[in-house]
DSSP file (Angstrom, degrees, kcal/mol; ACC not computed):
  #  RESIDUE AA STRUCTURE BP1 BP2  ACC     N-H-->O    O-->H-N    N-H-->O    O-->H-N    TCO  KAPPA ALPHA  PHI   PSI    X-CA   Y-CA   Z-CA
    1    1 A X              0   0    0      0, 0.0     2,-0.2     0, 0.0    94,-0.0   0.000 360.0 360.0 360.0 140.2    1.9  -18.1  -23.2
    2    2 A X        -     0   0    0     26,-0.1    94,-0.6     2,-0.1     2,-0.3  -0.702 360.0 -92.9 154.0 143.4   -0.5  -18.7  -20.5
    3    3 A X        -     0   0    0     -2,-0.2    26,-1.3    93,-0.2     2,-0.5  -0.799  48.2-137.9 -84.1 135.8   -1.5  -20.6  -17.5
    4    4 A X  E     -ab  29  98A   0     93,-2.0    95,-2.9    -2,-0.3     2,-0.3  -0.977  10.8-158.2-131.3 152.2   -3.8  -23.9  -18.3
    5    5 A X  E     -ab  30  99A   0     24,-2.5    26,-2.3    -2,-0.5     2,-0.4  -0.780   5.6-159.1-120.5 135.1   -6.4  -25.2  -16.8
    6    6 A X  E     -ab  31 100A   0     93,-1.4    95,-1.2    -2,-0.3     2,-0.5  -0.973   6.5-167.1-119.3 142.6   -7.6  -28.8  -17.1
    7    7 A X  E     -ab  32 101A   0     24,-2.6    26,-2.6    -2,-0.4     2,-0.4  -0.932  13.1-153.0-135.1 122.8  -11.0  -30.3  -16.4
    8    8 A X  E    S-a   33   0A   0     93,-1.8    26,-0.2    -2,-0.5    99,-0.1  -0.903  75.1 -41.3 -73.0 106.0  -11.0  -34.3  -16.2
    9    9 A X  S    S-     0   0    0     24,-2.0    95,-0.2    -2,-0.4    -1,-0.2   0.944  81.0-166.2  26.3  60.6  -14.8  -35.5  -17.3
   10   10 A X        -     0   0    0     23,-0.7    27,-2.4    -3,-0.2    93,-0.1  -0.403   3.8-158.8 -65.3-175.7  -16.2  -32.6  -15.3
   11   11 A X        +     0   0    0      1,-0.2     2,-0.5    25,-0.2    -1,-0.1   0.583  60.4  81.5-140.0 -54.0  -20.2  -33.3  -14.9
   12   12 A X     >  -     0   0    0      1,-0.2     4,-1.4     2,-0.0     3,-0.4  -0.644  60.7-156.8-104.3 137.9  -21.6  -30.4  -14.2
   13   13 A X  H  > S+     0   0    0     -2,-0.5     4,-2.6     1,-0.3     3,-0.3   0.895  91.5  52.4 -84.3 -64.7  -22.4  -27.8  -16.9
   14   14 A X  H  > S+     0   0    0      2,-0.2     4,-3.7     1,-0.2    -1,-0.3   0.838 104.4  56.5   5.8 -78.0  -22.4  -24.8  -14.6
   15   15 A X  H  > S+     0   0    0     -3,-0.4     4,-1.9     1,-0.2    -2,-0.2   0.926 111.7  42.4 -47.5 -66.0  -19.1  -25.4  -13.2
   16   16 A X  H  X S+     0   0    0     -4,-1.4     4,-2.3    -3,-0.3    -1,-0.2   0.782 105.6  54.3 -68.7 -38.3  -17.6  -25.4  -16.4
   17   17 A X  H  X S+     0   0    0     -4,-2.6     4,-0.6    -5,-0.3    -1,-0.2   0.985 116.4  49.3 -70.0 -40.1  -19.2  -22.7  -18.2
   18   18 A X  H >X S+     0   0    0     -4,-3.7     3,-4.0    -3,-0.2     4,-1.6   0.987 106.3  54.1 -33.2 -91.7  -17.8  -20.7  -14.8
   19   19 A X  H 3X S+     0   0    0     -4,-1.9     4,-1.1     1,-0.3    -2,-0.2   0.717 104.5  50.2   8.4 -78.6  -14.8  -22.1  -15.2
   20   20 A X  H 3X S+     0   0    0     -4,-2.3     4,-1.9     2,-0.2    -1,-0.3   0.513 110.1  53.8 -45.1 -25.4  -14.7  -20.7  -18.9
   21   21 A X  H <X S+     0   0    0     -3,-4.0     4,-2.4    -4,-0.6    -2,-0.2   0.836 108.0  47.6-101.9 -37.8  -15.6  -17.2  -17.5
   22   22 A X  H  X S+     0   0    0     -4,-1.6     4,-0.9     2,-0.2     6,-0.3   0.798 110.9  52.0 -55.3 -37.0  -12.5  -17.5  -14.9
   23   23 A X  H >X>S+     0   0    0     -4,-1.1     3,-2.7    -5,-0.3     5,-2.3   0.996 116.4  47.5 -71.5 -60.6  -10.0  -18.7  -18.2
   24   24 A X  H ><5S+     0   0    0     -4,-1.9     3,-5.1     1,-0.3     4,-0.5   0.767 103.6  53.9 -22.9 -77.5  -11.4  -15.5  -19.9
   25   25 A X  H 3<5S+     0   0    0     -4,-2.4    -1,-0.3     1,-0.4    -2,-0.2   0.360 120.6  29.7 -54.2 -23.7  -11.0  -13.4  -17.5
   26   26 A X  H <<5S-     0   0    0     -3,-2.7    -1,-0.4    -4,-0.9    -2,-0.2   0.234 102.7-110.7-128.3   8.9   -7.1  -14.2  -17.1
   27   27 A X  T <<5 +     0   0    0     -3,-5.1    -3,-0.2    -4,-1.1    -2,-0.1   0.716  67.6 147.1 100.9   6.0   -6.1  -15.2  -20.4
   28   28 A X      < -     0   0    0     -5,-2.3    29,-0.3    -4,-0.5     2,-0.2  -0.671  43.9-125.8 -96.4 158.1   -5.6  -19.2  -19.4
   29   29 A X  E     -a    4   0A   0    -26,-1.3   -24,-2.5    27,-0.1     2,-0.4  -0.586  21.3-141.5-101.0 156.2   -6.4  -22.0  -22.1
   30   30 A X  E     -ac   5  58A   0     27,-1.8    29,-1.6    -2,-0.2     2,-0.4  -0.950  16.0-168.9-128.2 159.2   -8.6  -24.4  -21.1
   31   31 A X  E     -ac   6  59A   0    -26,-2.3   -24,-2.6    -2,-0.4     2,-0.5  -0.980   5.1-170.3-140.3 120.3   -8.4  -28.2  -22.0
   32   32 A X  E     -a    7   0A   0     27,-1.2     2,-0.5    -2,-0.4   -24,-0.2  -0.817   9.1-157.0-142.3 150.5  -11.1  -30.8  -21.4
   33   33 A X  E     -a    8   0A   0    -26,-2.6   -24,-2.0    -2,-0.5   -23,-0.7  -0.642  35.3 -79.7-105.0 135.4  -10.9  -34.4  -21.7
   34   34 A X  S    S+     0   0    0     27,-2.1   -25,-0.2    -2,-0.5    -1,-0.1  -0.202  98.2  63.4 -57.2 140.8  -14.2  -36.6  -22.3
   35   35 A X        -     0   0    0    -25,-0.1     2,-0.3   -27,-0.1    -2,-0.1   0.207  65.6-172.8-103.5 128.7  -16.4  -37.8  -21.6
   36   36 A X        -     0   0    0     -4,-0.1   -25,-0.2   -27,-0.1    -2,-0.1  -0.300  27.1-131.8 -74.9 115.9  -18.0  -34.0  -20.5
   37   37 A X  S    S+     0   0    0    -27,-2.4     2,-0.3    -2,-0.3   -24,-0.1   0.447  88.1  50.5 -69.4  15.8  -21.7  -34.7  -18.5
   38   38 A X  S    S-     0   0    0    -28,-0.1     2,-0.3   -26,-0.1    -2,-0.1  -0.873  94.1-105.5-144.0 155.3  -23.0  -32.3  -20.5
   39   39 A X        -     0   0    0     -2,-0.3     3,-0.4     1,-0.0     6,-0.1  -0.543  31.2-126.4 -66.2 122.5  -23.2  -31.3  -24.2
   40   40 A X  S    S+     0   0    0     -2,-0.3    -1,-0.0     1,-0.2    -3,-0.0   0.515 109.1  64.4 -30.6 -30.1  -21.1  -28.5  -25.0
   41   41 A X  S    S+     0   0    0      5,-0.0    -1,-0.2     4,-0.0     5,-0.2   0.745  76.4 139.5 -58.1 -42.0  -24.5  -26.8  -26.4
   42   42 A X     >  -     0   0    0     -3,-0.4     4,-1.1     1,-0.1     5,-0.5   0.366  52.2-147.9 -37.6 119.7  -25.8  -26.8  -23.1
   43   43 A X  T  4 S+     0   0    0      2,-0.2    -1,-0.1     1,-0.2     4,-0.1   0.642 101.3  54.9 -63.9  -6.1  -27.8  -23.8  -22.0
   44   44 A X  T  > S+     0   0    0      1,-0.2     4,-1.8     3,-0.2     5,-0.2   0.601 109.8  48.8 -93.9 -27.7  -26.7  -24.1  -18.6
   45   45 A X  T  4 S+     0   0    0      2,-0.2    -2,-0.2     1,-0.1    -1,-0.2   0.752 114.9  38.9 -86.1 -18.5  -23.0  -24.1  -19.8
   46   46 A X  T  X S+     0   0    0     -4,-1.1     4,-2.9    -5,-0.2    -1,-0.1   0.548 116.5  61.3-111.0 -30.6  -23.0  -20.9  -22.3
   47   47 A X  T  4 S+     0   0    0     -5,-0.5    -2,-0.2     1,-0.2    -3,-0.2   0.992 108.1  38.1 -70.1 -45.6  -25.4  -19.3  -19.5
   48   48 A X  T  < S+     0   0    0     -4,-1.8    -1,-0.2     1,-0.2    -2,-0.1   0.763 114.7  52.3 -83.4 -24.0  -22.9  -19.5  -16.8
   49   49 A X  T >4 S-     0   0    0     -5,-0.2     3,-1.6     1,-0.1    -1,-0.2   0.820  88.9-167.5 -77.3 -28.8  -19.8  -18.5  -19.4
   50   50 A X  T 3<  -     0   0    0     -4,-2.9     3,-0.2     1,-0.2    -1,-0.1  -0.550  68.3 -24.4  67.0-154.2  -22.3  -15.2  -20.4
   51   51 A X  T >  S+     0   0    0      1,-0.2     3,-1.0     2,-0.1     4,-0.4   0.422 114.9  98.7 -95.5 -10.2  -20.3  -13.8  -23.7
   52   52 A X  T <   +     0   0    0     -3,-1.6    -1,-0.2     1,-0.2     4,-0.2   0.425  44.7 102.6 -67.3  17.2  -16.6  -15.2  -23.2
   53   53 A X  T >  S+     0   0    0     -3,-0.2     3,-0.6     1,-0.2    -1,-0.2   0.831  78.9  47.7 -61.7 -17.4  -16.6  -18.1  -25.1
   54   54 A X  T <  S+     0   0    0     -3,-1.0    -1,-0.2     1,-0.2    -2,-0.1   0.796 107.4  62.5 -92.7 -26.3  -14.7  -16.8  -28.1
   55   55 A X  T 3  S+     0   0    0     -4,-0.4     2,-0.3     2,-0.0    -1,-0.2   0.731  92.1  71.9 -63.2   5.8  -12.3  -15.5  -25.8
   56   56 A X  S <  S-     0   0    0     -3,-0.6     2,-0.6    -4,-0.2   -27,-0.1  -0.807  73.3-138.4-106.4 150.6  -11.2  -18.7  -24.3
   57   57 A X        -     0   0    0     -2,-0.3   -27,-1.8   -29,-0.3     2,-0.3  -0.901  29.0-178.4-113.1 118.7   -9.1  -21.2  -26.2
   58   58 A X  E     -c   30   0A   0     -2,-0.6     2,-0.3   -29,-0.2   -27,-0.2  -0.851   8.0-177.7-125.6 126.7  -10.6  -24.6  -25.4
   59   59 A X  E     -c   31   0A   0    -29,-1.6   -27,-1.2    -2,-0.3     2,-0.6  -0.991  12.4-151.9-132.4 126.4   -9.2  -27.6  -26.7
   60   60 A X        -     0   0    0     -2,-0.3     2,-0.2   -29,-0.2   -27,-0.2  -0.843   9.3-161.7-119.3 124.5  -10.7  -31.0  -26.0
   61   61 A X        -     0   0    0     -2,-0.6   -27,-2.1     1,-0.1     3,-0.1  -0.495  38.1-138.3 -95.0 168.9   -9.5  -34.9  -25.7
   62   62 A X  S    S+     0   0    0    -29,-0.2     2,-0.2    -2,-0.2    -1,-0.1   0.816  90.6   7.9 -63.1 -44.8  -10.3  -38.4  -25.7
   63   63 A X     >  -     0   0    0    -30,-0.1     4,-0.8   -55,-0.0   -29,-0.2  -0.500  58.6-119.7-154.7 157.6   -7.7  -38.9  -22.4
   64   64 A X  H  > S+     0   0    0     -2,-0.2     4,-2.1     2,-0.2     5,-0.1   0.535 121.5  53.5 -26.4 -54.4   -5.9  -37.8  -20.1
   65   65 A X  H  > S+     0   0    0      1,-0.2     4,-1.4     2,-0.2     0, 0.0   0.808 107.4  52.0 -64.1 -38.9   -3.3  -39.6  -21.7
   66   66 A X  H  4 S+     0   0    0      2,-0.2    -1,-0.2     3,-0.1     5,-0.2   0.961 110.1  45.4 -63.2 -46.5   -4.1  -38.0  -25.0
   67   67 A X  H >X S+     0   0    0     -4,-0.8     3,-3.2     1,-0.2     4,-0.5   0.941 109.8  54.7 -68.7 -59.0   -3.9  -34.5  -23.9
   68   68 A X  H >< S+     0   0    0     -4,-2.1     3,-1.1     1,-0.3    -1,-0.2   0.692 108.7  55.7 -36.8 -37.8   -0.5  -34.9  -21.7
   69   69 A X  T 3< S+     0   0    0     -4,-1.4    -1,-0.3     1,-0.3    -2,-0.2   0.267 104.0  47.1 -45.9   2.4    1.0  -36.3  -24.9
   70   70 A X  T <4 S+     0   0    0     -3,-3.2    -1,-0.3     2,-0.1    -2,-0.2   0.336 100.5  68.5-124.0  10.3    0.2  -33.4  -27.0
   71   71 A X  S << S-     0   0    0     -3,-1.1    -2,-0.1    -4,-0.5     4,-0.1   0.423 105.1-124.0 -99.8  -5.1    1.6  -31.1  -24.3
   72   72 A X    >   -     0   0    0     -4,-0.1     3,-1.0    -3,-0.1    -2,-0.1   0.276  33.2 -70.7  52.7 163.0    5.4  -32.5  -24.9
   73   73 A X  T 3  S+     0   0    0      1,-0.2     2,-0.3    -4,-0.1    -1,-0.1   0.860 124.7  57.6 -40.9 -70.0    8.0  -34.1  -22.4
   74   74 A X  T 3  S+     0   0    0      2,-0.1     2,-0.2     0, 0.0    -1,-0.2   0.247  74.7 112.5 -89.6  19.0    8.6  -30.5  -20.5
   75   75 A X    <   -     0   0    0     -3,-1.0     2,-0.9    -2,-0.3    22,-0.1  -0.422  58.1-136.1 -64.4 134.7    5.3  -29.5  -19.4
   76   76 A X        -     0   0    0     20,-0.3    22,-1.5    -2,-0.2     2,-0.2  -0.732  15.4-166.6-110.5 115.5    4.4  -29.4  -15.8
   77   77 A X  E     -d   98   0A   0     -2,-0.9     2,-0.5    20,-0.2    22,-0.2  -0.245   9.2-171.0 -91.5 161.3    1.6  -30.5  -14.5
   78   78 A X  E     -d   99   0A   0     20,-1.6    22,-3.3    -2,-0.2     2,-0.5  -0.950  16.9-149.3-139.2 122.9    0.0  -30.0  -10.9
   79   79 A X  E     -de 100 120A   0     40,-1.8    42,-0.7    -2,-0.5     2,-0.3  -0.792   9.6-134.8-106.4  93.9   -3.2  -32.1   -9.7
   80   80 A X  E     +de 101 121A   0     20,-1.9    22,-0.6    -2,-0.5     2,-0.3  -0.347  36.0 159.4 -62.6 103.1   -5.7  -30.9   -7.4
   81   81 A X    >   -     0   0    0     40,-1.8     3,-1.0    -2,-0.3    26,-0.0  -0.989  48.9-150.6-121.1 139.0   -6.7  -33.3   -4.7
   82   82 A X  T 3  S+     0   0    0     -2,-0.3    40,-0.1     1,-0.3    43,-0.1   0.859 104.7  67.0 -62.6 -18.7   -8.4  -33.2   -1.2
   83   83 A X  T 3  S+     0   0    0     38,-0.1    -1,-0.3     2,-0.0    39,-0.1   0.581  82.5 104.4-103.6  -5.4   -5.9  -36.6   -0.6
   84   84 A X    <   -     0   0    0     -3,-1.0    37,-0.1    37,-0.2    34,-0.1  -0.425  61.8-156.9 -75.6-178.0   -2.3  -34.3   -0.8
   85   85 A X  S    S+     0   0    0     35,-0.2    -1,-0.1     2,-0.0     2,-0.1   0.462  77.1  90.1-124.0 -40.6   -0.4  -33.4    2.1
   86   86 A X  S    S-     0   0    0     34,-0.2    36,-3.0     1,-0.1     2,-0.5  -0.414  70.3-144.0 -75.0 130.8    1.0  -30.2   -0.5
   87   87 A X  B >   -f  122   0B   0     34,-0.2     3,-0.7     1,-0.1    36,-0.2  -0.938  24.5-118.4-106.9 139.3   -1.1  -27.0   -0.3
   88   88 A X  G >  S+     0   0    0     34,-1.0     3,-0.7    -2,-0.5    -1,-0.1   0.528 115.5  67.7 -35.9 -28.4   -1.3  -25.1   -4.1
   89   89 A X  G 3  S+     0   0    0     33,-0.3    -1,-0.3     1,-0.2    34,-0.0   0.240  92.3  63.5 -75.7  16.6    0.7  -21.9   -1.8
   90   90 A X  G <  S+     0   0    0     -3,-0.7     2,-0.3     1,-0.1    -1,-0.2   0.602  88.5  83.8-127.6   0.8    3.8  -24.3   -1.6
   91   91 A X  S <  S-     0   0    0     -3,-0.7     2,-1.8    -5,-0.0    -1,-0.1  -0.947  71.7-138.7-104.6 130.0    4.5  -24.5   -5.3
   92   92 A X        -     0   0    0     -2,-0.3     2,-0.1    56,-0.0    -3,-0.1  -0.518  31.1-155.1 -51.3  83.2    6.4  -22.2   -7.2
   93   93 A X        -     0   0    0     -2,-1.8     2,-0.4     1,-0.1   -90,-0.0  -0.404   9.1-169.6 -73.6 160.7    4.3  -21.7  -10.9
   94   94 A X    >   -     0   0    0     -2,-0.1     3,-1.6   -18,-0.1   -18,-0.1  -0.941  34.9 -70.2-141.0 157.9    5.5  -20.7  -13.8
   95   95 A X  T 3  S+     0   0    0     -2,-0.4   -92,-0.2     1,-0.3    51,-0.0  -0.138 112.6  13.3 -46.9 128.3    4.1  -19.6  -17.3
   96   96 A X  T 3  S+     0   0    0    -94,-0.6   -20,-0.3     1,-0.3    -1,-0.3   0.734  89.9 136.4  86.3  26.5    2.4  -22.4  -19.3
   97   97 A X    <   -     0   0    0     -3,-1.6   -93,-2.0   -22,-0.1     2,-0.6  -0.743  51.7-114.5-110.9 168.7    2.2  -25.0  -16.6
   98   98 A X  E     -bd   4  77A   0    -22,-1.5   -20,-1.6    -2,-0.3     2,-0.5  -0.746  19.1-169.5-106.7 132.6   -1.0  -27.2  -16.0
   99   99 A X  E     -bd   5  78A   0    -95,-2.9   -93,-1.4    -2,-0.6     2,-0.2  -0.916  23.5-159.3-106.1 110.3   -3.2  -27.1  -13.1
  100  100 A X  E     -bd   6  79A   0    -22,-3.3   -20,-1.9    -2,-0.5     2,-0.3  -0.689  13.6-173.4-112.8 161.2   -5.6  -30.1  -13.3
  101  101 A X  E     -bd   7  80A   0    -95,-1.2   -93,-1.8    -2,-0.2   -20,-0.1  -0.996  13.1-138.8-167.6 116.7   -8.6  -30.7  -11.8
  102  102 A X        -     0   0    0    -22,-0.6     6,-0.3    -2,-0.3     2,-0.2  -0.385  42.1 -69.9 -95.5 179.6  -11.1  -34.0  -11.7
  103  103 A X  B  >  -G  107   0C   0      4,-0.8     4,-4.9   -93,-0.1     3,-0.5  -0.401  46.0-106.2 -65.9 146.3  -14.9  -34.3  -11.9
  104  104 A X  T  4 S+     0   0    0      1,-0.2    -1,-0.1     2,-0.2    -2,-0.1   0.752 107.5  40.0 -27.4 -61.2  -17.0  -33.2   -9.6
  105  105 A X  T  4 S+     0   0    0      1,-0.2    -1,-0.2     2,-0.1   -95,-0.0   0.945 130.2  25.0 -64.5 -35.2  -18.4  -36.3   -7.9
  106  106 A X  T  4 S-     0   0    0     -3,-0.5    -2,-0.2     1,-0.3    -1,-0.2   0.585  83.2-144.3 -99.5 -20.1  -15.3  -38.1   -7.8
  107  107 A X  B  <  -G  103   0C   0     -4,-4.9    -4,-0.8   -99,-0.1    -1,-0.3  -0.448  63.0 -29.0  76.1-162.1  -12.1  -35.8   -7.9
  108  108 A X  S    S-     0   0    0     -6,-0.3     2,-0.1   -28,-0.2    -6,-0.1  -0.528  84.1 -79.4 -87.6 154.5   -8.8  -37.7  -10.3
  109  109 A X     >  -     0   0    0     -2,-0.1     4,-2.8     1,-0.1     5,-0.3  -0.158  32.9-126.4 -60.2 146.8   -8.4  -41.2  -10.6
  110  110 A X  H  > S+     0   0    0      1,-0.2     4,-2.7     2,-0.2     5,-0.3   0.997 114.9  53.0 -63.6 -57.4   -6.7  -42.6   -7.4
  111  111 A X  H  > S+     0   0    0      1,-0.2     4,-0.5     2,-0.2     5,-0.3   0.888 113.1  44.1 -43.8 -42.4   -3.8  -44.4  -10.3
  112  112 A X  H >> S+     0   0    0      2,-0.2     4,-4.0     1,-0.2     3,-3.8   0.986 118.1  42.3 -55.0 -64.6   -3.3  -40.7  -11.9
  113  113 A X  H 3X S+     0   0    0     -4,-2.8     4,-1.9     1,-0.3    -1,-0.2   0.921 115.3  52.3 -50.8 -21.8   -3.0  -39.1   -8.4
  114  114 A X  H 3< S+     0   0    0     -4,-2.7    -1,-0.3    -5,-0.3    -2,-0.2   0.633 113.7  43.3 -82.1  -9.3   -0.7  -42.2   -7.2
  115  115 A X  H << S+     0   0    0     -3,-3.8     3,-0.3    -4,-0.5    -1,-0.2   0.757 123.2  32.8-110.2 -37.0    1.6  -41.8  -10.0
  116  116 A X  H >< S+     0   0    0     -4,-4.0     3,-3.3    -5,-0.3     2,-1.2   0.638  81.4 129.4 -89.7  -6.3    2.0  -37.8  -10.1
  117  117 A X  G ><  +     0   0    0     -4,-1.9     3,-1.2     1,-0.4    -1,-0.2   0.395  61.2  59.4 -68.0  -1.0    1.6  -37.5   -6.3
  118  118 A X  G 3  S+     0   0    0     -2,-1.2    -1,-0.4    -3,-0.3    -2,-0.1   0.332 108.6  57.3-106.0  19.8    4.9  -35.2   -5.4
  119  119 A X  G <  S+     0   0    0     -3,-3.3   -40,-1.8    -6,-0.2    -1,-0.2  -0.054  87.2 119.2-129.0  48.8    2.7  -32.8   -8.0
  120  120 A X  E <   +e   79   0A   0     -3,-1.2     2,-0.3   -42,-0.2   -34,-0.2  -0.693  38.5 170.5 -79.0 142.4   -0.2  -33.0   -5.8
  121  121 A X  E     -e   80   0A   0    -42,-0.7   -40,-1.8    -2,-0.2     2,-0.3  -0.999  10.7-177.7-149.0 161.3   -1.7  -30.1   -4.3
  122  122 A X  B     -f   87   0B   0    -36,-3.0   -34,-1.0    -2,-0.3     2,-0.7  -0.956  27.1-120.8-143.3 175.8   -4.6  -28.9   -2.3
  123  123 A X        -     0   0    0     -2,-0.3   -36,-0.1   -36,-0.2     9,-0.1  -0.823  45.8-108.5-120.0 132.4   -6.2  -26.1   -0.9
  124  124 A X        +     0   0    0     -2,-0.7     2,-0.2     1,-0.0   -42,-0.0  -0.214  40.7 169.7 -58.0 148.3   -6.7  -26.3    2.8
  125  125 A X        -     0   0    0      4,-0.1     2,-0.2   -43,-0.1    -1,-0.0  -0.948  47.6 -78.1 173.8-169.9   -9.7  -26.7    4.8
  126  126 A X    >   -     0   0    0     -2,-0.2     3,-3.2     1,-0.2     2,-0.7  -0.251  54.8-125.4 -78.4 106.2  -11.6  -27.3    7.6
  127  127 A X  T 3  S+     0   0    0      1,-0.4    -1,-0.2    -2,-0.2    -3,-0.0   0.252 105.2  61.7 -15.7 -23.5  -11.3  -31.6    8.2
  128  128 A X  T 3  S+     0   0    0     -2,-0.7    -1,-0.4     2,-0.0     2,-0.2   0.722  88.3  90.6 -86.3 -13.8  -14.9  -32.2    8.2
  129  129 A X    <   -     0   0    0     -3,-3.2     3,-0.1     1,-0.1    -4,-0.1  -0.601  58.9-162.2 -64.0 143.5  -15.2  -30.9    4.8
  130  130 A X        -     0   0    0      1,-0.4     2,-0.3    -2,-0.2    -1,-0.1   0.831  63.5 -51.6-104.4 -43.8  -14.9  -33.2    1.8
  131  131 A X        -     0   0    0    -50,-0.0    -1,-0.4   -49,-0.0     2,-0.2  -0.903  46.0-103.2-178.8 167.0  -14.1  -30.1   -1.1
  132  132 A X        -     0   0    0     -2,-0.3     2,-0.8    -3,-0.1     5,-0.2  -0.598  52.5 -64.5 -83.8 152.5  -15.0  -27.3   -2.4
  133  133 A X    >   -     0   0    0     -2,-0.2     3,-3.0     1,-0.2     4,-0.1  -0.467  38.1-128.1 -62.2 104.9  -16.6  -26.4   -5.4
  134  134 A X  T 3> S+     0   0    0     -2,-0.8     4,-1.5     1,-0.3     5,-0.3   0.565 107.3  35.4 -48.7 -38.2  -15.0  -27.1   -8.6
  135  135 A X  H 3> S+     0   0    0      1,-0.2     4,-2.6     2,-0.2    -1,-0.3   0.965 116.9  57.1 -74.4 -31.1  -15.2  -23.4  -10.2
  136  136 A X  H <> S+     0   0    0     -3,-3.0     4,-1.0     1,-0.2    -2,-0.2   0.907 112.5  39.7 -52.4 -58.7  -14.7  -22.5   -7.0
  137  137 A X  H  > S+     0   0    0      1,-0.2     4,-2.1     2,-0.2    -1,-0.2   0.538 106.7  55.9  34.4 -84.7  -11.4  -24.5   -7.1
  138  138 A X  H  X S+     0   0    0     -4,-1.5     4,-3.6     2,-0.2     5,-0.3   0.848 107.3  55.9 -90.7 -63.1  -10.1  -23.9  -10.2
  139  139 A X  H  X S+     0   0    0     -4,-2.6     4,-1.1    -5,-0.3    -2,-0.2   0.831 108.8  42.9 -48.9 -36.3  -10.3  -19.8   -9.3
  140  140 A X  H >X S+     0   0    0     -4,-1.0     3,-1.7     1,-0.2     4,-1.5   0.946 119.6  44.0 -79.2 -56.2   -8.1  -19.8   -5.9
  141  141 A X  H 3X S+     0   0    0     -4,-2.1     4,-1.0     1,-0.2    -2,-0.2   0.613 117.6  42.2 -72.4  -6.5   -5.7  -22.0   -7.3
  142  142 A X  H 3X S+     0   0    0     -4,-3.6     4,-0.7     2,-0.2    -1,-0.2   0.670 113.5  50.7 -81.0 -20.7   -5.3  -20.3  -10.8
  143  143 A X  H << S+     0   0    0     -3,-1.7     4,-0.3    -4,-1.1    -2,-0.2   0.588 106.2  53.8-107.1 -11.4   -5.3  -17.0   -9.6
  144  144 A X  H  X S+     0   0    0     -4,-1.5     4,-2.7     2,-0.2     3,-0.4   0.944 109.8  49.2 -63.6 -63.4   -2.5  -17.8   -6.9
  145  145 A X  H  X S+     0   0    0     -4,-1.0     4,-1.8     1,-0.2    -2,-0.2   0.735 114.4  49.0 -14.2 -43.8   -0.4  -19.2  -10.1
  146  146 A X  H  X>S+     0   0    0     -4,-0.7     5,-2.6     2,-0.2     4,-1.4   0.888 111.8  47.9 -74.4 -44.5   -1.6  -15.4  -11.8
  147  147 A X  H >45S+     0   0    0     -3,-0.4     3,-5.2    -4,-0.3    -2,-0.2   0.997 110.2  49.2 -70.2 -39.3   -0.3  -13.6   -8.6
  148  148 A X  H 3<5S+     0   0    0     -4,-2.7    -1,-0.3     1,-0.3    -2,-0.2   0.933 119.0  46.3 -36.0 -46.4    3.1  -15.6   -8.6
  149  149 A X  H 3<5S-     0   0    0     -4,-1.8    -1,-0.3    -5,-0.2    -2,-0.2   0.569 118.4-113.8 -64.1 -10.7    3.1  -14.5  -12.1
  150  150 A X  T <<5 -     0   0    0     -3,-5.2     4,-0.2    -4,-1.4    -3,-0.2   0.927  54.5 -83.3  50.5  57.8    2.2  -11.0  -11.8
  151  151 A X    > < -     0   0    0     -5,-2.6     3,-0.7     1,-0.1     2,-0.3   0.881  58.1-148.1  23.9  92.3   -0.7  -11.3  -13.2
  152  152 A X  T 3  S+     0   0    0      1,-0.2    -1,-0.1  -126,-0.1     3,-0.1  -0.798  76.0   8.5 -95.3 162.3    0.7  -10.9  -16.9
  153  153 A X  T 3  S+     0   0    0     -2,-0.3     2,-0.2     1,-0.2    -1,-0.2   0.732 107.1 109.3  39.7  35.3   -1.9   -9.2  -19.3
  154  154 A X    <   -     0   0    0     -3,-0.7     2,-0.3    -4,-0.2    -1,-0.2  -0.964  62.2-132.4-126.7 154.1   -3.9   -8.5  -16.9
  155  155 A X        -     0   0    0     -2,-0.2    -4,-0.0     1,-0.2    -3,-0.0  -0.602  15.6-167.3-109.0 161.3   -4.9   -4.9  -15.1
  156  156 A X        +     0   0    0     -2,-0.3     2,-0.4     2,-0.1    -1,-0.2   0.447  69.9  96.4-110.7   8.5   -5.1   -4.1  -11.9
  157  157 A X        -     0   0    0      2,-0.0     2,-0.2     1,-0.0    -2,-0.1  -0.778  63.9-154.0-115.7 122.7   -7.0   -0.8  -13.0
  158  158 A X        -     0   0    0     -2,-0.4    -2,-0.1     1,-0.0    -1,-0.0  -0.612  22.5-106.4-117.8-172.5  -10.2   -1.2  -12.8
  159  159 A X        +     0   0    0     -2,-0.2    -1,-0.0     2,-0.1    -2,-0.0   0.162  58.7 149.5-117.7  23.7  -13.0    0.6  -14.9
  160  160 A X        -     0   0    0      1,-0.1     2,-0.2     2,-0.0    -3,-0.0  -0.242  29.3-154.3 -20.9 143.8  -14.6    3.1  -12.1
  161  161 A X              0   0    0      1,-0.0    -1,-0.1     0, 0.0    -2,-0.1  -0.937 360.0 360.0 -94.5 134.2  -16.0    6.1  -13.0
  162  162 A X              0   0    0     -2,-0.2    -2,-0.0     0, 0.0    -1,-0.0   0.710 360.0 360.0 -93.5 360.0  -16.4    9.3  -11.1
């Protein structure tokens, strides 16, 4: 059960370890397909995840192609690109689907996006911009997917004291 997040050859080590702190934090698996720009060891990457790495379950491929095969026929995937017309508020999510996400420099491959494209989506902004930041990213549009959901396992109570 779970919302998942997939990171296409992300690059930067930061991002991802972000990333990782965002999966925690809502319970989503994360999947990422090779080749990473960084070492998984990377201090930059465990520094920016702080102590949720055992919380996360991160599962890693060869492909694209490999992980959507291990996902079975009825999985649904969603691809984040500046080049859709669909903004990420105009799909219904549902539990277990995949939100994917390309590397940094480049975004997804034009063939991937060209093939999936009526499960393109993007998050709006202002035409002279080229994107947003990948953790950055990865958080509005997962945590829109959470709200659809009503946030499950998750609290809205937060840990004040007076």
């Amino acid at each position: 059960m779970g919302l998942n997040i997939v990171l296409v050859e992300p690059e930067i080590p930061q991002n991802t370890g972000n990333i990782v702190r965002t999966c925690a934090a809502m319970n989503a698996k994360l999947h990422l397909v090779r080749p990473l720009g960084f070492s998984v060891e990377d201090r930059y990457l465990k520094r920016a995840g702080l102590d949720y790495w055992h919380f996360v379950d991160i599962r890693y491929y060869d492909s694209f192609k490999e992980m959507k095969l291990a996902q079975g026929p009825d999985a649904r995937f969603f691809f984040a690109s500046t080049k859709s017309k669909q903004s990420y508020t105009d799909i219904s999510y549902k539990d277990e689907d995949y939100i994917v996400f390309g590397k940094e420099t480049k975004g997804l491959p034009e063939d991937l996006l060209k093939a999936n494209y009526d499960h393109c989506i993007r998050i709006p902004m202002r035409d002279e911009y080229r994107s947003l930041n990948l953790s950055n990213s990865v958080a509005i549009i997962a945590y829109e997917a959470m709200r659809q959901l009503d946030f499950p396992g998750m609290s809205a109570n937060g840990n004040l004291t007076t």
